[in-house]
TORDRENGU-163425 format. One record per residue (C-alpha): residue number from 1; chain; x, y negated, z negated. Coordinates in steps of 0.05 Angstrom, whole numbers, plus 5000, padded with zeros to 4 digits. Example, Ala and Ser with C-alpha at 12.3 -4.5 7.8 and 13.67 -1.06 7.14 Angstrom:
2
- roba, domi, x, y, z
- 1, A, 5246, 5090, 4844
- 2, A, 5273, 5021, 4857
//
This chain:
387
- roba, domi, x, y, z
- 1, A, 5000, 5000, 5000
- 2, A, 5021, 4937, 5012
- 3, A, 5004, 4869, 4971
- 4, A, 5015, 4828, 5036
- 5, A, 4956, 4807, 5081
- 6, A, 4970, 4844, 5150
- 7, A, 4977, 4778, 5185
- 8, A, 5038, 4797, 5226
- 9, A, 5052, 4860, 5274
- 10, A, 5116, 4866, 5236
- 11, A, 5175, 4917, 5261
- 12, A, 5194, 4978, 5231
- 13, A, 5270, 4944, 5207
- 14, A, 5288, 4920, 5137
- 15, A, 5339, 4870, 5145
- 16, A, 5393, 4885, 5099
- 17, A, 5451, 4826, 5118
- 18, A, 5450, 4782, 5174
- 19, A, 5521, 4746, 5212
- 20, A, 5529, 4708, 5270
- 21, A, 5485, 4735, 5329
- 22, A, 5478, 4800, 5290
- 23, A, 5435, 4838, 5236
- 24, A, 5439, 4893, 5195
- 25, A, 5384, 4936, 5171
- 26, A, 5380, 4982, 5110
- 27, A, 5402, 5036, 5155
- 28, A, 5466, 5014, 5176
- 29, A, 5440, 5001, 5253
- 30, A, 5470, 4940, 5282
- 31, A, 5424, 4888, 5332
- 32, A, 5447, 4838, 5377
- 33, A, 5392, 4784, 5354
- 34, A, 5371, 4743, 5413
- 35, A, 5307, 4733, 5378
- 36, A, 5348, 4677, 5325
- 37, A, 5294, 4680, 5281
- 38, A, 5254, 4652, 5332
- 39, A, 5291, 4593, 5366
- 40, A, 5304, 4579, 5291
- 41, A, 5375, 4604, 5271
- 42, A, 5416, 4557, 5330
- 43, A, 5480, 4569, 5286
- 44, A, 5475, 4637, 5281
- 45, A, 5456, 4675, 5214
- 46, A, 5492, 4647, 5154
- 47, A, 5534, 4588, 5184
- 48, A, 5586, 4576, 5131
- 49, A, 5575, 4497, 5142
- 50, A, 5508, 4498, 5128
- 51, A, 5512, 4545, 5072
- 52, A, 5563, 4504, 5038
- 53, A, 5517, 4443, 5046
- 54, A, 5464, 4479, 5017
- 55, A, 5510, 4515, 4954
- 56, A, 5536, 4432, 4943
- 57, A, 5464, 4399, 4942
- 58, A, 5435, 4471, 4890
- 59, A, 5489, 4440, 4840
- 60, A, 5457, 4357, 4853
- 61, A, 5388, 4368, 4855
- 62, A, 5333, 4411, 4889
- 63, A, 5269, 4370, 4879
- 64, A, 5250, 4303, 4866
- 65, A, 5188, 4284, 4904
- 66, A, 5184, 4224, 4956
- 67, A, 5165, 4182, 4900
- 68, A, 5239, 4170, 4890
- 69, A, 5290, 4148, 4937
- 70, A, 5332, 4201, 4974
- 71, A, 5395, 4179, 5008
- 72, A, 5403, 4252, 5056
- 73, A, 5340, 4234, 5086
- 74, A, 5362, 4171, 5109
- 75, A, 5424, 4213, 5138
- 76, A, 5390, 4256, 5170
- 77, A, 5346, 4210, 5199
- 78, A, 5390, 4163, 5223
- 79, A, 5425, 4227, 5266
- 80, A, 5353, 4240, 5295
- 81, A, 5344, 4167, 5315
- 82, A, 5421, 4160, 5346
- 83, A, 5404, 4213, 5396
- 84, A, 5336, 4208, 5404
- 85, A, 5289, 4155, 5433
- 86, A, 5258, 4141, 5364
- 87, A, 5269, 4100, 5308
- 88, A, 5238, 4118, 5238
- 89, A, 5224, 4194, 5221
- 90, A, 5172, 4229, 5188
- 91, A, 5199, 4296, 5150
- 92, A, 5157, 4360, 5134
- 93, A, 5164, 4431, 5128
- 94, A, 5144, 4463, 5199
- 95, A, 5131, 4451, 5263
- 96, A, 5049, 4454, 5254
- 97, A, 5058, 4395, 5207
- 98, A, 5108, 4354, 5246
- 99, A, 5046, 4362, 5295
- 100, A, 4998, 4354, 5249
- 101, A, 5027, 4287, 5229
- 102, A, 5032, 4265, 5303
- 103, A, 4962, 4278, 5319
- 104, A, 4945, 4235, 5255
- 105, A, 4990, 4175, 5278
- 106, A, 4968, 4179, 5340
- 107, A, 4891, 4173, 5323
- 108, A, 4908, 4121, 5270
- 109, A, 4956, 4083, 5313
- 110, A, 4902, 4069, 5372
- 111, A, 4836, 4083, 5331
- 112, A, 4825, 4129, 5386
- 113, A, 4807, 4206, 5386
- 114, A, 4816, 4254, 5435
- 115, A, 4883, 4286, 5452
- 116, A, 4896, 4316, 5514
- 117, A, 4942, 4384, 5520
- 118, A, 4947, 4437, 5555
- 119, A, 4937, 4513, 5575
- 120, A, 4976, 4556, 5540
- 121, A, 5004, 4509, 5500
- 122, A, 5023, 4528, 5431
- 123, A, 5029, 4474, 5367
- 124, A, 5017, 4512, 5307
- 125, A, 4955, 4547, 5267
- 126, A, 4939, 4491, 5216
- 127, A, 4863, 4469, 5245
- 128, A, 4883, 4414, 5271
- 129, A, 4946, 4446, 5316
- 130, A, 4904, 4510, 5324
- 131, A, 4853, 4466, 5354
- 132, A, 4907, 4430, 5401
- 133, A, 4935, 4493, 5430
- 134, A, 4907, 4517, 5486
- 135, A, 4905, 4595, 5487
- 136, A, 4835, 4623, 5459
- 137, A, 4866, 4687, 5433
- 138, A, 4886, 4645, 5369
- 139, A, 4834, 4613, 5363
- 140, A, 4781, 4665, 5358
- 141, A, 4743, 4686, 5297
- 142, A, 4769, 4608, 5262
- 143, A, 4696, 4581, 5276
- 144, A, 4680, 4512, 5310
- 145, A, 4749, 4476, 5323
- 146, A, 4760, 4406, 5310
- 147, A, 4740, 4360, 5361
- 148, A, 4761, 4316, 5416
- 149, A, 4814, 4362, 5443
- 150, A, 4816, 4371, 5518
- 151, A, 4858, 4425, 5549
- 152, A, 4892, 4415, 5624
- 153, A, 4932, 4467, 5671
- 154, A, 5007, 4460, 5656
- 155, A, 5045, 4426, 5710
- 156, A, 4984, 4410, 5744
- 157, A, 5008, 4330, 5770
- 158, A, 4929, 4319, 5796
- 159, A, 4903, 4341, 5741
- 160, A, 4936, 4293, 5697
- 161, A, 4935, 4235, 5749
- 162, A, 4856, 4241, 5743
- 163, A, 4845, 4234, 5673
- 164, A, 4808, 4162, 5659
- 165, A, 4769, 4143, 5596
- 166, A, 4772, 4096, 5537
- 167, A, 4773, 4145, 5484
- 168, A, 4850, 4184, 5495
- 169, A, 4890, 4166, 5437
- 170, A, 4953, 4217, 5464
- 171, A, 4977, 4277, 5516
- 172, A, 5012, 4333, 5477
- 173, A, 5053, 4370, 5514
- 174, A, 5118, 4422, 5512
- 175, A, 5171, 4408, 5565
- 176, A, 5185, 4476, 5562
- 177, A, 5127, 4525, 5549
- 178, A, 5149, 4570, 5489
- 179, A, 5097, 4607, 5469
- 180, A, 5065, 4605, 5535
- 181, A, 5115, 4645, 5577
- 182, A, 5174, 4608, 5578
- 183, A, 5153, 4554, 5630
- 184, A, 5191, 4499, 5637
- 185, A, 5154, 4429, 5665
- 186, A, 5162, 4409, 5720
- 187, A, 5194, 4332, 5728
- 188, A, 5138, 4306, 5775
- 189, A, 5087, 4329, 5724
- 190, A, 5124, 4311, 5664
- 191, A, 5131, 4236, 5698
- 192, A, 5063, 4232, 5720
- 193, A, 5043, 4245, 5644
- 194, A, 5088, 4188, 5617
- 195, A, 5058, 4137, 5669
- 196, A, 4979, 4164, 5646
- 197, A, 4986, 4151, 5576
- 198, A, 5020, 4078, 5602
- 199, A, 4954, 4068, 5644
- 200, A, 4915, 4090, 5581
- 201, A, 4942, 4062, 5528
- 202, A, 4958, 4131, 5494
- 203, A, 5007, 4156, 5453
- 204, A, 5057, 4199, 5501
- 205, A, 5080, 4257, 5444
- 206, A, 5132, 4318, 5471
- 207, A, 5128, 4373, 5418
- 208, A, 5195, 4398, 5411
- 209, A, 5185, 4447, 5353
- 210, A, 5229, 4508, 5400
- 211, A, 5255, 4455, 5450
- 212, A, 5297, 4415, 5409
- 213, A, 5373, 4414, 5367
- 214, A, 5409, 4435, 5424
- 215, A, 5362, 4493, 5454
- 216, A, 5366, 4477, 5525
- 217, A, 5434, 4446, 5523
- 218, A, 5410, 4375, 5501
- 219, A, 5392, 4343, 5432
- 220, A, 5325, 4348, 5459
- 221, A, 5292, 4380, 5522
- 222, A, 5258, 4315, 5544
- 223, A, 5322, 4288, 5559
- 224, A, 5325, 4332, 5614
- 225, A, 5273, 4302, 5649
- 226, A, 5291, 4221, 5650
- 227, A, 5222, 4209, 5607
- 228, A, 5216, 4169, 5539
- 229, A, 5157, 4197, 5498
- 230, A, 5133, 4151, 5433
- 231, A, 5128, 4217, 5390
- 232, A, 5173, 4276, 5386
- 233, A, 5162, 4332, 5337
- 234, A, 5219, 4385, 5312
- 235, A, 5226, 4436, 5273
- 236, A, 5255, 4502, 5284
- 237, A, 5330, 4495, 5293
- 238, A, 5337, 4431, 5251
- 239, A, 5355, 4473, 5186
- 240, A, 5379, 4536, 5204
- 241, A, 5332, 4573, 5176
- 242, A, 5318, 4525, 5110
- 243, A, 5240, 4505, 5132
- 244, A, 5244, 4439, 5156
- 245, A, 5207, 4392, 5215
- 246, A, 5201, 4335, 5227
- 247, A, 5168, 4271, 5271
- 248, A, 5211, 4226, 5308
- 249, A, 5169, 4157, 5329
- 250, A, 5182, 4094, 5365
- 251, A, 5187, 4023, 5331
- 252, A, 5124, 3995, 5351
- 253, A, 5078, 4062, 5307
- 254, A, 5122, 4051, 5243
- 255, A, 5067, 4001, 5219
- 256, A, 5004, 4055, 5230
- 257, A, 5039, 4104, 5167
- 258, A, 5039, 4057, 5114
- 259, A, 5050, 4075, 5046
- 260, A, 4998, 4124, 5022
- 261, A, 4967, 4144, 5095
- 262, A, 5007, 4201, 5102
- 263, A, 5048, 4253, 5052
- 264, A, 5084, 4316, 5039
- 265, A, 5110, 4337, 4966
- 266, A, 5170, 4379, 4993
- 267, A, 5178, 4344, 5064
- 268, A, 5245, 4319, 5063
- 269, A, 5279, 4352, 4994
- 270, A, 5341, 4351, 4983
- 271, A, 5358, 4426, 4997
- 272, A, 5332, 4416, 5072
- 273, A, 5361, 4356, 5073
- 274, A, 5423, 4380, 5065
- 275, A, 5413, 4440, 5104
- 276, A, 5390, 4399, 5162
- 277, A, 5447, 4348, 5153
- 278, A, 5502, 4398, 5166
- 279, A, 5465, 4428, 5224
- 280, A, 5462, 4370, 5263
- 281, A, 5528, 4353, 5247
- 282, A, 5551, 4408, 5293
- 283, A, 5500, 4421, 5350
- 284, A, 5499, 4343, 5362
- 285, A, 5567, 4346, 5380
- 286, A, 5572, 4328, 5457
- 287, A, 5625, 4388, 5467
- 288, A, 5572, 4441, 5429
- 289, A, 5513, 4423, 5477
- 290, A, 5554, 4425, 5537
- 291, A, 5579, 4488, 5512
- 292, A, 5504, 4510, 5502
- 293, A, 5486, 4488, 5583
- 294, A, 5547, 4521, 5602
- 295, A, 5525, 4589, 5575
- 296, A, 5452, 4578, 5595
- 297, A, 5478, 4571, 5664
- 298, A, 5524, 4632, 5662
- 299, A, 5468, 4681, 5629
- 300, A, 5411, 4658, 5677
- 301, A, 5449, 4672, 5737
- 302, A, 5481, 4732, 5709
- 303, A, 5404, 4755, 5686
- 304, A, 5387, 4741, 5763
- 305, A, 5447, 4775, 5796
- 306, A, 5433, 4848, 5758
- 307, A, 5359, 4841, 5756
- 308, A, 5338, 4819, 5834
- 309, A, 5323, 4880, 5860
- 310, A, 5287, 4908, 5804
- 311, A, 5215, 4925, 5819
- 312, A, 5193, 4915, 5748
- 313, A, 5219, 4840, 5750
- 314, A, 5175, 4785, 5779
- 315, A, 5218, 4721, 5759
- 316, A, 5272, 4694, 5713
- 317, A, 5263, 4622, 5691
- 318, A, 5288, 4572, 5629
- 319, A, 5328, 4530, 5605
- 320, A, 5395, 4529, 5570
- 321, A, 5394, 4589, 5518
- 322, A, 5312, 4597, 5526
- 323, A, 5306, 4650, 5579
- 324, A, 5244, 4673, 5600
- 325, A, 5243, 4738, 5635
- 326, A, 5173, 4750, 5668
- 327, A, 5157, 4831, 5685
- 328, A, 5105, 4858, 5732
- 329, A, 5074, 4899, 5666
- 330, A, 5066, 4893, 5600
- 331, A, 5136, 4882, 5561
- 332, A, 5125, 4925, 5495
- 333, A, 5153, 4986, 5519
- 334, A, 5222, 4948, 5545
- 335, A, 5222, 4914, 5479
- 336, A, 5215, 4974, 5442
- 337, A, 5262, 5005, 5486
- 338, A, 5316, 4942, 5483
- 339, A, 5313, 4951, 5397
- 340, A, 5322, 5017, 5406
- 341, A, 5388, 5013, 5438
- 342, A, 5410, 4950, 5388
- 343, A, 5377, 4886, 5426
- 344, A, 5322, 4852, 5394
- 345, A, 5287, 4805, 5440
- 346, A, 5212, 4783, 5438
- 347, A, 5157, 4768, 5489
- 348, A, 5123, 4702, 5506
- 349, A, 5058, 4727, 5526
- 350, A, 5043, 4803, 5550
- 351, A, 5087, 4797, 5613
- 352, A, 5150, 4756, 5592
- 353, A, 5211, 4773, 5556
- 354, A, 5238, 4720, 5514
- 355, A, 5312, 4706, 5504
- 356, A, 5333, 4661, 5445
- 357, A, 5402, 4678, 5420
- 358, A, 5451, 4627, 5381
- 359, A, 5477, 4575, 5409
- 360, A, 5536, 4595, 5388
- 361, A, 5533, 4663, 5415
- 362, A, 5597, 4683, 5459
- 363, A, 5599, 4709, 5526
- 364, A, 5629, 4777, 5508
- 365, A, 5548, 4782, 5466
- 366, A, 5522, 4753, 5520
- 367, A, 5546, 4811, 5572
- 368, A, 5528, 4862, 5524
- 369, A, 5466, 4836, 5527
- 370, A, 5456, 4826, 5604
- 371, A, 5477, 4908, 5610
- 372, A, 5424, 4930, 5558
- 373, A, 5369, 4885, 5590
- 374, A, 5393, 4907, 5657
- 375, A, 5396, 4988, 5646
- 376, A, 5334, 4982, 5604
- 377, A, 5293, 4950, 5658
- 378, A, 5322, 4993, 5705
- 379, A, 5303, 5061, 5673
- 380, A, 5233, 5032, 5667
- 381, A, 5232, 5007, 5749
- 382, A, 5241, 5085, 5756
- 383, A, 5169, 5090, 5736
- 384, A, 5133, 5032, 5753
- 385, A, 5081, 5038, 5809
- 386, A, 5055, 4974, 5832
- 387, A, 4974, 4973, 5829
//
């Protein structure tokens, strides 16, 4: 029996230890993780940097509450706001309330209420984000969502360019589908976005909860894309696996969260402060993220070389170390197959295969893992008949 609610389709492994791009479980068996605690552990499992920051800050001070001042955050947000478009940050303790909080500002900021996002979108399963993603299957069974969300095909440029109304307060939107299949945006699309919520008056917000600290070889994915969005949200790889997010907004919304309008008793403590502060330190090093685009590059072609000819493979897409790997078939039985064999990967959707390793993950891990993925896929081609 377990005292746990059976909210997750967990895998048969006890972690035991975790290093670098590998764990351990209780068996001995060794996995090459390109799963990172999904998109979460950029440094690799126990950084020694981050740890250290952590060990320092347990001996300070763990909790306070934001009714006191607390010099990390200012830190931390002054790193966001260097190499961002932003200037004053909002910190929480996920991605679903970094979202949360930008659907709030947004709604307060213009007094208007509906939010436009988009199919197969993903933000996060607190109402509000539940009701902004776009996918019914997690929505279902959660009874009437909250309203005034309005969902539009991703990368769809018309679609967006014939939105009109009085009453859009913000677009929401991933510049690289997580969640959703591993899609990234198109530039046209992502453009045509920024110059409707101009037209509008509306809040332009890019979630980059799996996007951002150095994921696609940027600080952030948007920058990718020549686009300036007033809201950015983050979470995920900003603490290394401390929980952490945050919201990232422009000069002209810092007046809309006045004191008392919005709040979060551990957003921003110390410990995640500090964990956060030494994580940034080294992914938003120029030399790390071009290191990062440089070994996106290399495992995306490699990916395509071995995998062309495979029947079972339909297309190979991403950016920087967020590979998605779409099949002709359902993916559990390559997953299975991959952990099997010492490769833990995870799908994005029923068809995609989902690659998140480090970013620091090295190119002798990285061939290891293009010959598992390749042989696996291959011995399951063998059997695939096209319908």
């Amino acid at each position: 029996m377990s005292y746990l609610f059976p909210t997750y389709a967990r895998l048969d492994i006890e972690v035991e230890k975790a290093e670098g791009a590998y764990l351990y479980d209780t068996n001995g068996k060794k996995y090459l993780d390109f799963v990172s605690g999904i998109a979460v552990c950029n440094l690799g499992h126990c950084p020694k940097t981050v740890s250290q920051s952590i060990q320092k800050q347990l001996e300070k001070v763990w909790h306070v509450s934001n009714l006191f001042q607390i010099p990390l955050q200012e830190k931390v947000a002054k790193k966001l706001v260097e190499h961002s478009v932003g200037d004053a940050v909002f910190f929480a303790n996920s991605g679903a309330e970094a979202n949360e909080a930008a659907i709030k500002l947004a709604r307060k900021h213009t007094g208007k209420h509906k939010i436009i996002t988009f199919l197969q979108s993903f933000h996060g399963r607190t109402y509000a984000t539940l009701s902004a993603t776009g996918q019914k299957k997690v929505q279902e069974g959660f009874g009437p969502l909250a309203p005034t969300f309005e969902y539009l095909p991703y990368n769809d440029v018309e679609a967006v360019k014939s939105l009109k109304g009085n009453d859009i307060a913000a677009i929401m939107v991933e510049v690289v589908q997580g969640e959703g299949g591993v899609v990234p945006g198109d530039p046209t699309f992502l453009k045509a976005i920024e110059e409707k919520c101009k037209e509008l008056d509306a809040l332009f917000i890019v979630d980059e909860v799996q996007t951002g600290i150095g994921r696609t070889g940027k600080a952030f994915a948007y920058e990718h894309y020549k686009i300036s969005p007033d809201i950015i949200t983050l979470a995920k790889g900003l603490g290394s696996g401390f929980p952490v997010g945050a919201m990232i907004g422009k000069k002209h919304l810092i007046s809309s969260f006045s004191p008392g309008s919005h709040a979060s008793t551990f957003g921003g403590n110390p410990l995640a402060m500090a964990a956060a502060d030494a994580t940034l330190d080294e992914i938003f090093n120029e030399s790390f993220l071009t290191s990062v685009s440089e070994k996106g590059k290399w495992l995306k072609q490699q990916l395509i070389e071995q995998l062309q000819d495979e029947p079972l493979v339909k297309d190979i897409r991403g950016k920087g170390l967020m590979i998605g790997i779409e099949l002709n078939t359902d993916v559990q039985n390559v997953l299975t197959s991959l952990r099997e064999n010492g490769l833990l990967a995870l799908p994005a959707g029923p068809k995609v295969i989902r690659l998140l390793p480090p970013l620091t993950v090295t190119k002798q891990e990285m061939e290891k893992a293009v010959h598992l993925l390749a042989s696996n896929i291959h011995l399951h081609s063998l059997t695939f008949s096209p319908s």
